[in-house]
C-alpha positions in Angstrom: -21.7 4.4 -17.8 -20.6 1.5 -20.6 -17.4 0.7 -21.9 -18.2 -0.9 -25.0 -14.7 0.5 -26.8 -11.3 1.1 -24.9 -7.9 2.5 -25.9 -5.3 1.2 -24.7 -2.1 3.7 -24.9 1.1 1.6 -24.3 1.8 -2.1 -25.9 4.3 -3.6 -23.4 3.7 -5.9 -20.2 1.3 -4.6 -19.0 -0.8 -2.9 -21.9 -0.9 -5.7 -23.7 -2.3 -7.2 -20.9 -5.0 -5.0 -20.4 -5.9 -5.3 -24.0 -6.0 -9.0 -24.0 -8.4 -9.2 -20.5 -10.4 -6.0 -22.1 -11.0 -7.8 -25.7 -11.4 -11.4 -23.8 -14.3 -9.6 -22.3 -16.1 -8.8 -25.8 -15.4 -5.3 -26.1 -13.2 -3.4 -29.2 -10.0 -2.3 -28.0 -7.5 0.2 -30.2 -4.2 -0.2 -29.5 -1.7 2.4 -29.4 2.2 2.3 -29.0 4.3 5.6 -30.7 7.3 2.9 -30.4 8.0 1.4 -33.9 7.2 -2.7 -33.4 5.5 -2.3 -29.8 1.9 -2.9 -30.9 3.4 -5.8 -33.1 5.4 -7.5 -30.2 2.2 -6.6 -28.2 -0.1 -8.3 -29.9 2.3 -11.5 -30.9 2.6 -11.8 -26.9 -1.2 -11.7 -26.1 -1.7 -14.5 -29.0 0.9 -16.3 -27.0 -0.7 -15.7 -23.6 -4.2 -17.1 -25.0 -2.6 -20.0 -26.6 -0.9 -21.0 -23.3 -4.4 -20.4 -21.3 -6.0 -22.7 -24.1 -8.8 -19.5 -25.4 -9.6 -18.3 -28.8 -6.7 -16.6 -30.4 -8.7 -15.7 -33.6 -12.1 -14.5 -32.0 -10.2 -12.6 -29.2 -7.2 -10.9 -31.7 -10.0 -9.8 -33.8 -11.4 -7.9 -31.2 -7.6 -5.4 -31.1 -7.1 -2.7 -33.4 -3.6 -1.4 -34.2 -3.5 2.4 -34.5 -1.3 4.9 -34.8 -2.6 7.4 -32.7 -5.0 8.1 -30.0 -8.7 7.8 -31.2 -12.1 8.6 -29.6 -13.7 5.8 -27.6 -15.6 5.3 -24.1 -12.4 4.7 -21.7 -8.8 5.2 -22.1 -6.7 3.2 -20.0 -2.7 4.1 -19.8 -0.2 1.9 -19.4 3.2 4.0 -20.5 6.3 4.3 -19.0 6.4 5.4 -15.2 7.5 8.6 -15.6 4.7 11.9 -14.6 6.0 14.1 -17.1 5.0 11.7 -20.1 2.0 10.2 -18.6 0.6 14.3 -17.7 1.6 15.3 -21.6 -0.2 12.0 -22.5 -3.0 12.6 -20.5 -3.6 16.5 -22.0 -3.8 14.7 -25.2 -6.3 12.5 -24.1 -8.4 15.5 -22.9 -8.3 16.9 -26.4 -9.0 14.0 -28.2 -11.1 12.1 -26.4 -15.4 12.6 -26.3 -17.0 14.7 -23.7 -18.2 11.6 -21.3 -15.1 9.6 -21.3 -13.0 8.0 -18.7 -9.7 8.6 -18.5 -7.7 6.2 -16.4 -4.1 5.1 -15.5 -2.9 1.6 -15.1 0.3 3.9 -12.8 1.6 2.4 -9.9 2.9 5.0 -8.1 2.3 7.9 -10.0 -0.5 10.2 -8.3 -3.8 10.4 -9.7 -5.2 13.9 -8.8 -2.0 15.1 -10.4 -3.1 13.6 -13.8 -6.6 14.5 -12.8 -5.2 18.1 -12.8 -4.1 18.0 -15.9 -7.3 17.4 -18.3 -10.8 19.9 -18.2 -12.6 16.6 -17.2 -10.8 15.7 -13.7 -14.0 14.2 -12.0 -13.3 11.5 -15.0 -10.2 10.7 -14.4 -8.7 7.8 -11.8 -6.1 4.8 -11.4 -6.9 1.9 -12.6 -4.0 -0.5 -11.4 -3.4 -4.1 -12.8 -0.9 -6.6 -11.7 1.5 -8.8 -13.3 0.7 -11.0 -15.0 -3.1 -9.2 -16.2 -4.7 -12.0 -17.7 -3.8 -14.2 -14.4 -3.7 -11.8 -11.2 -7.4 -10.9 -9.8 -6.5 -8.1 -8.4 -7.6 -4.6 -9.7 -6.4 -1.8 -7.4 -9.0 1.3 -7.8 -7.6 4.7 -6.9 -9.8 8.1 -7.3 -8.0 11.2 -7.2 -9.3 14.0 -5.3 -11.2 15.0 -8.2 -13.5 11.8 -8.9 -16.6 11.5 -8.9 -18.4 8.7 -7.5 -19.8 7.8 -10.9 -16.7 7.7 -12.3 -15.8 5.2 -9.4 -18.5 2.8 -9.9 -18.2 2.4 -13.2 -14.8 1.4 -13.4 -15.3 -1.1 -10.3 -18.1 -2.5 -12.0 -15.8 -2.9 -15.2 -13.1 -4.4 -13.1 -15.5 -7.1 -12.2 -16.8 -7.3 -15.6 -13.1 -8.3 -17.2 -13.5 -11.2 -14.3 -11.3 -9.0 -11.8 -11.5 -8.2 -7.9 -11.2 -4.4 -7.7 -9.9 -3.2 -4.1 -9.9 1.0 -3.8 -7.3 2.4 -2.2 -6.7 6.5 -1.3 -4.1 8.3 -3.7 -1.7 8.6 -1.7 2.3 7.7 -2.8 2.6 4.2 -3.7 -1.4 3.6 -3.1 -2.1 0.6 -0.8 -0.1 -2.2 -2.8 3.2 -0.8 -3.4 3.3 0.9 -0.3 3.4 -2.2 1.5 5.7 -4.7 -1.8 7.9 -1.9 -2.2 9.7 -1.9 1.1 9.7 -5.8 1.4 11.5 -5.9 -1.9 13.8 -2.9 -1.1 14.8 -5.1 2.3 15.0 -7.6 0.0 18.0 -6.2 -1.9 19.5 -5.1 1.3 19.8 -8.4 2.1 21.6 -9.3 -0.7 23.8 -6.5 -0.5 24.5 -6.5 2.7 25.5 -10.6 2.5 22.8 -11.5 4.7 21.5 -14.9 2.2 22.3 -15.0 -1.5 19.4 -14.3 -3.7 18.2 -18.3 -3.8 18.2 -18.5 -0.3 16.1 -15.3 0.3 13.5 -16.3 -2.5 13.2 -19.5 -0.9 12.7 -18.7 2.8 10.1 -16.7 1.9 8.6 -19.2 -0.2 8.5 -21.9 2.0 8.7 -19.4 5.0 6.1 -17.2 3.7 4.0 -19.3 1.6 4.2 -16.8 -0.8 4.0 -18.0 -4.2 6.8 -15.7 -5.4 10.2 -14.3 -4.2 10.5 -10.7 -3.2 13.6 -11.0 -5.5 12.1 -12.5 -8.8 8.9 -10.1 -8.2 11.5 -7.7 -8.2 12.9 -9.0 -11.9 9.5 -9.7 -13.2 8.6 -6.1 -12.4 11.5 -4.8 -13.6 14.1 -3.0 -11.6 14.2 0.3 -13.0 10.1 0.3 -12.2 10.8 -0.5 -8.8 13.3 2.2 -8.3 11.3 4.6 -9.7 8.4 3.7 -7.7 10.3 3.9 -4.5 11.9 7.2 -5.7 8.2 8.1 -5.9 7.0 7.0 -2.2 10.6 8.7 -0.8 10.0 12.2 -2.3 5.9 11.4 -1.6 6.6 10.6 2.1 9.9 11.6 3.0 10.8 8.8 4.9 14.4 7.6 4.2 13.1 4.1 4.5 11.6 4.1 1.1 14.9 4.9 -1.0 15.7 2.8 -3.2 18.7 0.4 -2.1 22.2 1.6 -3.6 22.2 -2.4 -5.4 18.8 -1.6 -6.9 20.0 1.6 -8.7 24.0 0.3 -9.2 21.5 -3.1 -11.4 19.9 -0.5 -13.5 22.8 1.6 -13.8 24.7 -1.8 -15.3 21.1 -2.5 -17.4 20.5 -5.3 -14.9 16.8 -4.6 -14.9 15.4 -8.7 -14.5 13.6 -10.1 -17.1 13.1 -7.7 -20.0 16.7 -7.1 -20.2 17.5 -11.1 -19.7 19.5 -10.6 -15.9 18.5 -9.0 -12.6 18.9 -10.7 -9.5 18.6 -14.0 -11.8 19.9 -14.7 -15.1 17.4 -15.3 -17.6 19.4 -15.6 -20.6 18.8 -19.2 -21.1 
């Protein structure tokens, strides 16, 4: 199974990354966003991206192709808000649109596969494909097969994962998968710390810095994700799980409830308005 064209349905963060490690790789990728200006900003901050890691702009750019729809190809990979409902709806259309053989794959975090799988007339075709922030630096891959998934299906989109110069890592499709099961509640604590006056957000990012050797603080992961992705992906594991210690922390939702959601809105825990 080759994947010598790929669509990629959603322009932001993480789309656009996904289309720039996908066309760095020498394959076509169309580009979709219904947002007016998405694929625009999209593909202004994947020339930026390989200007600051010093690779062809021209010969990689060429490679993307703007369109307004979705279109057939090998693979689809999604990469749209975190919300089931859309993602489903988008995945239906996929079905119909999309040839016979193809993959259909979702960059979700928390969102379960076999549900998506459920969805489309092709469900042994369909399975997560989970990137991490930022896509043309982080290795990781996180490979999750819904019930549904055939083991062809699997190995080819490991093999592509190494192919794009990743590490794929399969995980079970259960709530939150393997990697946000684990980030989530550190983050969540995270907050509770802050609310709760336990270190101010500097102090927490640094301890486990320093403390941790992580290269990141739970707090400014938090902003770079975006708040109002983390709360839904904790929303996810509580109802998933139904453990109280995956709700969200009140300061979490009272941020996005002010449109304190970290970087993309210029202030979370941080202000990056400067």
């Amino acid at each position: 199974m080759r994947f010598e064209h790929v669509l990629v349905v959603g322009a932001g963060q993480m789309g656009g990354g996904i289309a720039q490690v996908v066309a760095a790789s020498g394959r076509r990728v169309s580009l979709h966003d219904p947002y007016p200006g998405a694929v625009e900003r999209g593909l202004a901050a994947i020339e930026k991206s390989l200007t600051r890691l010093g690779a062809d702009v021209a010969e990689t750019t060429a490679r993307i192709e703007p369109v307004d729809g979705l279109v057939a190809a090998d693979l689809m990979i999604e990469a749209i808000t975190e919300d089931a409902a859309a993602k489903e709806e988008l995945f239906r259309r996929a079905d119909e649109t999309l040839p016979a053989g193809a993959v259909l794959a979702s960059n979700t975090s928390s969102i379960p596969i076999t549900s998506l799988a459920a969805v489309t007339g092709r469900p042994e075709q369909v399975i997560g494909m989970h990137f991490f922030n930022p896509v043309p630096v982080l290795k990781l891959v996180e490979v999750i097969r819904a019930v549904q998934t055939s083991d062809e299906t699997a190995a080819a989109i490991v093999e592509l994962a190494r192919d794009l110069g990743k590490v794929p890592a399969e995980a079970r499709d259960f709530p939150g998968f393997a990697a946000n099961r684990i980030l989530m509640p550190f983050i969540n604590e995270a907050a509770y710390a802050v609310m709760e006056g336990v270190a101010e957000p500097e102090a927490i990012d640094t301890i486990a810095k320093l403390g941790f050797a992580h290269p990141m603080g739970p707090l400014a992961l938090a902003d770079l994700i975006g708040l109002d992705t983390c709360v839904a992906i904790m929303s996810v594991l509580h109802e998933g799980l139904g453990d109280p210690k995956y709700a969200p922390c009140p300061l979490l939702r009272q941020y996005v409830q002010a449109g304190r959601l970290g970087r993309k809105s210029g202030r979370g825990f941080f202000d990056y308005s400067a």
